[in-house]
Each structure stands twice: as structure tokens, then as C-alpha cells.
RODO-504485 format. One line per 4 residues: their letters; for each residue y negated, z, x of C-alpha. Coordinates in steps of 0.25 Angstrom, whole numbers, plus 2048, in hexadecimal, padded with zeros to 3 digits. Example, Ala and Ser with C-alpha at 12.3 -4.5 7.8 and 13.67 -1.06 7.14 Angstrom:
BEGIN
as = 812/81F/831  804/81D/837
END
This chain:
BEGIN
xxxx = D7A/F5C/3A8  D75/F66/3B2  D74/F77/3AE  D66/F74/3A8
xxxx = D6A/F6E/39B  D75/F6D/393  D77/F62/387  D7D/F64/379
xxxx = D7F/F5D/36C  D75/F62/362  D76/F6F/35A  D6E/F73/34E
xxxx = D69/F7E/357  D63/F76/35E  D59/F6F/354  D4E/F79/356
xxxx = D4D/F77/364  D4D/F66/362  D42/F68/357  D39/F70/362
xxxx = D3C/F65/36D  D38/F59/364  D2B/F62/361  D29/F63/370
xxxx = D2C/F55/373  D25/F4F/368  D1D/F59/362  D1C/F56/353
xxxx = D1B/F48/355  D2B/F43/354  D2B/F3A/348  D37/F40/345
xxxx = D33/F4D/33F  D41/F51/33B  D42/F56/34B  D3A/F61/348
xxxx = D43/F67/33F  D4F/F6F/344  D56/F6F/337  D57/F60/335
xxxx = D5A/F5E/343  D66/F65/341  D6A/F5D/335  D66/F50/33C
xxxx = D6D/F54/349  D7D/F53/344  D82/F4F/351  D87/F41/34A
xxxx = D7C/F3B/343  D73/F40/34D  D79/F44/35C  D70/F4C/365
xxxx = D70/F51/373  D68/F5E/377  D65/F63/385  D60/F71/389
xxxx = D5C/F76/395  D60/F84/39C  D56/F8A/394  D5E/F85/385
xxxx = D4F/F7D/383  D53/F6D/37E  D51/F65/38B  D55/F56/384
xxxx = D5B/F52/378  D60/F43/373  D67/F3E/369  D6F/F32/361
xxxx = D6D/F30/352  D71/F28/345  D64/F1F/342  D6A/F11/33E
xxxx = D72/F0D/332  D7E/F0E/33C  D84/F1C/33C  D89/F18/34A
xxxx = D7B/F12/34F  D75/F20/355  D67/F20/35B  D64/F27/368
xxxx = D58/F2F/36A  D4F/F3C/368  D52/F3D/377  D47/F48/37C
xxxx = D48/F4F/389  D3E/F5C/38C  D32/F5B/395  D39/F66/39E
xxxx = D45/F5F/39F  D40/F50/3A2  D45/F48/3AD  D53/F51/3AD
xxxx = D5B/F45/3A8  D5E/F4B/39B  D59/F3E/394  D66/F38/39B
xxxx = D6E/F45/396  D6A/F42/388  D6D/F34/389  D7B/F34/38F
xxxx = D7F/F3D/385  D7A/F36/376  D7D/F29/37C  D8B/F2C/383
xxxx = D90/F38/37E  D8D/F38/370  D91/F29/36D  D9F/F30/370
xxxx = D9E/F3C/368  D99/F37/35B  D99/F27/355  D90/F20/35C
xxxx = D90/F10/35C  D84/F0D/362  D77/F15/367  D67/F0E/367
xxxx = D5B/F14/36E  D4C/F11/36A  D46/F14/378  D38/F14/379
xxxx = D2F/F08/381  D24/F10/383  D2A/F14/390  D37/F0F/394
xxxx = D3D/F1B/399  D47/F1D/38E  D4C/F0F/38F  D54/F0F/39B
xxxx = D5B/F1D/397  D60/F16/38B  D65/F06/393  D6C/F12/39D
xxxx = D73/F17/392  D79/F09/38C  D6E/F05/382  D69/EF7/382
xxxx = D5C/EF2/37C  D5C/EEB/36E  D4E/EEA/36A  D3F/EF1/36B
xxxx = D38/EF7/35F  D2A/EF6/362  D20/EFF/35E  D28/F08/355
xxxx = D29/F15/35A  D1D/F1E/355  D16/F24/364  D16/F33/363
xxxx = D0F/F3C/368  D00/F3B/36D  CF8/F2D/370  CF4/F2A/37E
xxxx = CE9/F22/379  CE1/F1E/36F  CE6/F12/36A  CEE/F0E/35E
xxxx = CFD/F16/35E  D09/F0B/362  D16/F0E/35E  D21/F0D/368
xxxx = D2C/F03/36C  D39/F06/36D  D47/F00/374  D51/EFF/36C
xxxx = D5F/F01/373  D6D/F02/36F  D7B/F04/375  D87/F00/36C
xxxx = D93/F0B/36F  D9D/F04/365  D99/EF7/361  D9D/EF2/352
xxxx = D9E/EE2/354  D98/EDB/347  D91/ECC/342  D81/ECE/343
xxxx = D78/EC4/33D  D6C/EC1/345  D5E/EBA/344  D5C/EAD/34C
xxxx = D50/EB5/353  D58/EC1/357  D66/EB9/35A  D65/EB9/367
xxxx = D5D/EC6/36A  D69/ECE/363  D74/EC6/36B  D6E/ECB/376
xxxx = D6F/ED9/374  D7D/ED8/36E  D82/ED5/37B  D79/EDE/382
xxxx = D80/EE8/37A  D8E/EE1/37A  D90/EE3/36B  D98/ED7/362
xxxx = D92/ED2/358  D94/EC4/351  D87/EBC/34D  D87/EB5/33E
xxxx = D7A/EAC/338  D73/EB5/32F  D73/EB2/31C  D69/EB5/312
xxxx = D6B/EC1/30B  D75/EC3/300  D71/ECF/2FA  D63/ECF/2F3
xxxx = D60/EDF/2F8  D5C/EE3/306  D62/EF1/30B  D58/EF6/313
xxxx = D54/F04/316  D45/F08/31A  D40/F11/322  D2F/F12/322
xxxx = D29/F1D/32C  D19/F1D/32A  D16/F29/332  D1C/F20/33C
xxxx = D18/F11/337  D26/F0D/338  D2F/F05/330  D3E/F02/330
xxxx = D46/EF9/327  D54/EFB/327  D5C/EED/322  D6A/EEE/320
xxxx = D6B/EE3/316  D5F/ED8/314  D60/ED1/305  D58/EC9/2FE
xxxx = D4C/ED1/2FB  D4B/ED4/309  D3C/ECD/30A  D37/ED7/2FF
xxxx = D3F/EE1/306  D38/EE0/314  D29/EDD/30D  D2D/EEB/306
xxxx = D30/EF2/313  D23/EEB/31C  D1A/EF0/30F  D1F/EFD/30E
xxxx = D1D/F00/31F  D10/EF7/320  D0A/EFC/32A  D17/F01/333
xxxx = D20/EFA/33E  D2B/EF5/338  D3B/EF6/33D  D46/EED/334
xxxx = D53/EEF/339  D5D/EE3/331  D6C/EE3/334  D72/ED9/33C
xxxx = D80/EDA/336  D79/ED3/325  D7B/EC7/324  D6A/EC6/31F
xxxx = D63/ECB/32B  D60/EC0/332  D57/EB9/323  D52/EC9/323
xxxx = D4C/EC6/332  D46/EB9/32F  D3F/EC0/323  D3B/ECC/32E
xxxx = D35/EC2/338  D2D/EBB/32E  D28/EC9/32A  D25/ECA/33B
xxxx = D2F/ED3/33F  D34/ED0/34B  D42/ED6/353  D43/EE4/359
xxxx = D51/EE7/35B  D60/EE5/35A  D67/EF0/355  D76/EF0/357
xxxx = D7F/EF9/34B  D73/EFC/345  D77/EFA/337  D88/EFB/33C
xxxx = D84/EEB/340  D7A/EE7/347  D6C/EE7/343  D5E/EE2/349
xxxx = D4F/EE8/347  D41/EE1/342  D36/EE7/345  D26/EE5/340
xxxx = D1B/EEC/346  D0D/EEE/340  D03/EE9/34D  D07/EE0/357
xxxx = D11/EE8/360  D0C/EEB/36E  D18/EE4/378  D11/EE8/385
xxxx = D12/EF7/380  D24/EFB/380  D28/EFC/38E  D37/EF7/390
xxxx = D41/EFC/39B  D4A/EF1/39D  D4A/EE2/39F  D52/EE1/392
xxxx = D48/EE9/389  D3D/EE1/38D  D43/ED4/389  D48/EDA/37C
xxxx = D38/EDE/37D  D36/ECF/37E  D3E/ECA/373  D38/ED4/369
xxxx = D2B/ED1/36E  D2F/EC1/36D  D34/EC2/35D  D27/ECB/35A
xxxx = D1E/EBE/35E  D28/EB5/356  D26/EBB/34B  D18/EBF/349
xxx = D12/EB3/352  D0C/EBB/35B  D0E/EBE/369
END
């Protein structure tokens, strides 16, 4: 890095100064309101369970900031994100900076056993930066990013897609069970990745309770289910979960290493969910995402980078029409 800016792990003091740059950037419109705060900043901001990079420039002003951060069930399954770079400072290639160090240094400082990225499709300049750094596509969640900031025209708000990528720093071999439909779909990106894993049939459930966390947003007209275990009541479970988010996109994440995912799937796809990602150490074993939309989901609208997004684009696109009979 030149004289101009310098890079440093965060400091509570610095907290203040990230609060007025979200402002700047954002406005009041980050979903996220505890960015606005300095103080839960801080707390959030441990340096393990949230990792952040900070850049100034000569004049001690925040230039970039990104960061890696806990969100899965897997302590050792880090997000990448909040990557903002100034107005000023743009073109500078301290999205690159930012990016070498949260997705190559930290992994060493700090346990790390695999990184993901949702990167946005409406524009693909994001993409590429993260395939230079390792990651690989696994999936596409359309439409489920609220749009911020002001509408460009006068038609009805559309959420956006993301690309779901992921780099796997230290694999952790296990036996996944998978659905007939998405068989081959997650063999392929198990060896794209060149993880280990051993395929069994899938069971019904043994236990009659399903552990399940939700996680409903209606300021943002999201929904995520969060299976670790389907039981026997999963059907009442789900029609529980669809009832209370009517009106929402839906997100069920299942993991792959129970025994009862694939019977919690059919009953998914007969409810028209249809496959939006694989997700490798999400749940320690792997796991796979559902996802529901509220309107028929505009596919000429996310625009994909690389010829192996579009055809995970494709095969997304290609389960949708299975499912509801529609194309």
C-alpha cells in the first residue's frame, strides 16, 4: 500500500467514524440499523466473531473498510462483506487491498474453515473480484435483497439477486444425504470445490419434533427457516412458517448431513419451492437452500459474470419451472 493510506484491524475508536461512513454511503437506508450506532459497533466488532479491515487516507478520514463475520450455525463458516470504498478514493484498488486481507490474511490469524460472499447481480462488478480471490459459485438467490436507495422509475420495487460463492480453507469430510433432483447439481460443485464427502440415500424421520429456528423480516418481506433436524411434524411446521411470512420471499436452509432432508425436500417441492443454493459447512455438514418467491421471479433481470454462474442461473431457472409448472 502506497503513502496515501494505511490499513489496520479495527478499534473501538474507530466506530464513530464507520457510523458516519455508513451515513454517507447509505444514508439512513442500511437495513442494518445497528451501523449507525457507535457503541454496538464496538461490541459487535471483537475481532473474532466479527473481523474488520479499516483504511484511512493521509488525511485519518476512512477511505475503505470490509470485513469477515460469523452468520451460519457454523462458528467456523465467516461471511465476507460490508466491503465500502469512499467516493474519493474509488478506482484506487483498495477494493483489492480489502480483499487480500479478510480473505488471505485473516483466515490465518483467526479460525477460519471456509469464507461465502453474496455478490450482487445487478451488476457484475463484484463477481470477478470475489472468483480472483478463490470463491466458486454454489447457487443464486433471486430477488432477495431489498434495493436501497431511491427508484429509478416508477414501477413496482424488485428485490435483487445475489451469487452465492464460497471458498472451503479446511475441508471437514462427512456423509451428506441428498434429493434425487439436486444429486447431481451438489456433485458438481463438491468437486468444483475439492471437498470429500460420501453420498448415502436419504430415511423418514425418527424424531416426531422438527428443530427449526425462524427468522421473519417484514420491514424487508423476507423469511428464512433455519432446519437442523426435520421430524415428523415438519408439514404443520412449514405451513406454520409460509402462514406466518405470507406475503414474503421465502429462504429454507435443510442440512444435508440428517438423515431426513431429502422426505423434508419432497414436501418443499410440493409446496413449489425450488433450489437456490449449496451450502458447504453450513450447519458443520453440509447443507442446501429452498427458496419461494411471492410473484414470478423476473430471469432476464440478474446479470452473471461467468459462464459457470450462468449455468448455475440455468439450473435454478430449470427446478423453478419443475416445480410450479410454469416456464
Amino acid at each position: 500500500m502506497n503513502n496515501e493510506f494505511r490499513i489496520a484491524l479495527f478499534t473501538p475508536e474507530d466506530a464513530p467514524d464507520i457510523s458516519r461512513f455508513y451515513r454517507d454511503t447509505y444514508g439512513d437506508n442500511f437495513p442494518i440499523k445497528y451501523v449507525y450506532d457507535p457503541t454496538e459497533i464496538s461490541r459487535r466488532y471483537d475481532g473474532v466473531n466479527h473481523r474488520t479491515a479499516v483504511v484511512r487516507d493521509s488525511e485519518n478520514r476512512i477511505a475503505a473498510m470490509g470485513s469477515i463475520f460469523r452468520f451460519a450455525p457454523n462458528p467456523l463458516l465467516y461471511e465476507a462483506g460490508q466491503l465500502m470504498v469512499s467516493k474519493l478514493h474509488r478506482g484506487k484498488g483498495l477494493s483489492n487491498i480489502i480483499g487480500r486481507t479478510v480473505l488471505e490474511e485473516y483466515p490465518t490469524q483467526i479460525p477460519v474453515g471456509a469464507v461465502f460472499i453474496e455478490a450482487l447481480c445487478s451488476h457484475t462488478l463484484s463477481q470477478p473480484s470475489a472468483t480472483n480471490f478463490g470463491l466458486l459459485p454454489t447457487g443464486v438467490e433471486l430477488e432477495w435483497l431489498p434495493a436501497m436507495g431511491p427508484k429509478k422509475d416508477a414501477g413496482p420495487a424488485v428485490n435483487i439477486t445475489l451469487l452465492m460463492l464460497f471458498r472451503v480453507y479446511r475441508d471437514a469430510p462427512h456423509t451428506i444425504h441428498t434429493h434425487p433432483a439436486y444429486a447431481d447439481f451438489i456433485a458438481q460443485r463438491i468437486r468444483e470445490l475439492g471437498v470429500e464427502r460420501t453420498f448415502e440415500p436419504g430415511d423418514s424421520p425418527v424424531d416426531e419434533s422438527t428443530e427449526a429456528q425462524s427468522d421473519i423480516q417484514r420491514d424487508s418481506s423476507i423469511a428464512t427457516l433455519s432446519v437442523v433436524r426435520p421430524g415428523k411434524n415438519w408439514p404443520a411446521v412449514l405451513a406454520r412458517f409460509e402462514a406466518e411470512a405470507s406475503g414474503c420471499a421465502l429462504h429454507v436452509r435443510l442440512n444435508l448431513g440428517d438423515q431426513a432432508t431429502p422426505w423434508a425436500i419432497d414436501i418443499l417441492r410440493g409446496r413449489q419451492f425450488f433450489l437456490s443454493a449449496y451450502l458447504p459447512l453450513w450447519f458443520e455438514k453440509d447443507g442446501i437452500l429452498l427458496q419461494k418467491l411471492p410473484a414470478d421471479p423476473d430471469f432476464s433481470v440478474p446479470r452473471y459474470e461467468s459462464e459457470r454462474a450462468k449455468g448455475l442461473a440455468e439450473a435454478v431457472r430449470a427446478d423453478w419451472e419443475a416445480v410450479t409448472g410454469r416456464d
